[in-house]
N, C-alpha and C positions, 0 to 999 in steps of 0.2 A: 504494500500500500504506500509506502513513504517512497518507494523508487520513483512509482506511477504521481505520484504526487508533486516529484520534485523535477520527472522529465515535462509534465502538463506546466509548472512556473518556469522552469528554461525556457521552454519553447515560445509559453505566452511574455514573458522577459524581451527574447530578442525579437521577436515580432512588433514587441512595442518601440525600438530600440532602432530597427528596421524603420517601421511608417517614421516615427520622429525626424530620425537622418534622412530620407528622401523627400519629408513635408518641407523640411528647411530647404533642402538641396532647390524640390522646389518652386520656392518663393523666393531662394536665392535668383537661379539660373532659370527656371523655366522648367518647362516639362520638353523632356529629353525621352528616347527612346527606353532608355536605362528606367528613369523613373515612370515613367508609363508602365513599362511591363512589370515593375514593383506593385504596382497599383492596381492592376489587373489580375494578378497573384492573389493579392490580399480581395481581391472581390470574388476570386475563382475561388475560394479558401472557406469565404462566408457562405455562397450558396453551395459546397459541399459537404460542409459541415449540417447547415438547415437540410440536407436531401439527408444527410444519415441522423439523425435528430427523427426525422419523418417515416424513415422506412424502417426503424429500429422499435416506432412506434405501431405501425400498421401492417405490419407483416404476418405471416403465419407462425404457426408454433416449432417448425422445422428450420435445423439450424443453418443446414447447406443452401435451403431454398432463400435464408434472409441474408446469407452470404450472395450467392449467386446475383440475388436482387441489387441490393445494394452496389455490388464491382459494378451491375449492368448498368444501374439508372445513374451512378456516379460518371462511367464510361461515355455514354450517352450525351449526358450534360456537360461534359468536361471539351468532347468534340464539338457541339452547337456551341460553347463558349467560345473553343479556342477557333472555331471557322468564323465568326464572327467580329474574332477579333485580329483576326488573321496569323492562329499559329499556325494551322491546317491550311491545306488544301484540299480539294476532290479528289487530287490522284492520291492523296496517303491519309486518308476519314482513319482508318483502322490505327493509325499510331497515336492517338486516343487511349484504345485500348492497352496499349502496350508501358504508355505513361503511368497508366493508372495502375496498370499492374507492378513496375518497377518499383510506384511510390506505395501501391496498397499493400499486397503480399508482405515485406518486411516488417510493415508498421501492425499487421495480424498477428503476424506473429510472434512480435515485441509483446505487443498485448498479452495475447493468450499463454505468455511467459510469465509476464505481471500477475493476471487475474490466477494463474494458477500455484504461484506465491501466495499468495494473498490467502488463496484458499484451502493451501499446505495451513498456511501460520492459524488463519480460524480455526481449524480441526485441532490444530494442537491445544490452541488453550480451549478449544472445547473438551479434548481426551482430558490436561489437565484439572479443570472444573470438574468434570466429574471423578476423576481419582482422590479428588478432595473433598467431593461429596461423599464418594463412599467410605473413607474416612472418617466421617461422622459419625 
């Protein structure tokens, strides 16, 4: 719990840390290519965040299907973003998918290392608790 806790303040740290330096940069200089795609980032970031916020909420009870869902509709969205804003092209829509996957799969299974920490250490002081109950 304290890992997952303390990689969620990093990351929300330098992201703040991030928009700051490119707010200044700018109102310094202008918006430049650099800070545009900063900035597009951070809005690509917000509604991927709201699409898994959403699909974590409305999904079925099956866990590969709210995995499945989620890579797809992030996938999805992540393409009509970046075609829009012209990361993609027509001829390469699929390197979407490929993003999403470089960035998703490792950060899964960061997690599923976390939560499985986490849920080592609850057993134990729950085995604990009860060896002390019976003790009584």
């Amino acid at each position: 719990m304290v890992l997952k806790e303390i990689l969620k303040k990093t990351f929300l740290f330098a992201a703040i840390i991030i928009l700051v330096v490119f707010l200044l940069s700018f109102f310094s200089i202008g918006m430049t290519p650099e800070i545009l795609l900063v900035f597009e980032i951070f809005i690509l970031s917000f509604f991927v965040t709201v699409i898994q916020h959403f699909v974590k909420k409305a999904i079925c009870t099956y866990f590969f299907i709210n995995i499945l869902v989620e890579y797809v509709s992030i996938s999805v969205f992540v393409f009509l973003y970046g075609y829009f804003v012209e990361w993609f092209f027509k001829s390469n829509w699929w390197m979407a998918f490929v993003y999403v996957a470089i960035v998703y799969v490792p950060v899964y299974f960061l997690d599923m290392a976390v939560v499985k920490r986490d849920i080592d250490y609850i057993n134990a002081q729950l085995e604990r608790r009860r060896k002390s109950n019976d003790k009584i």
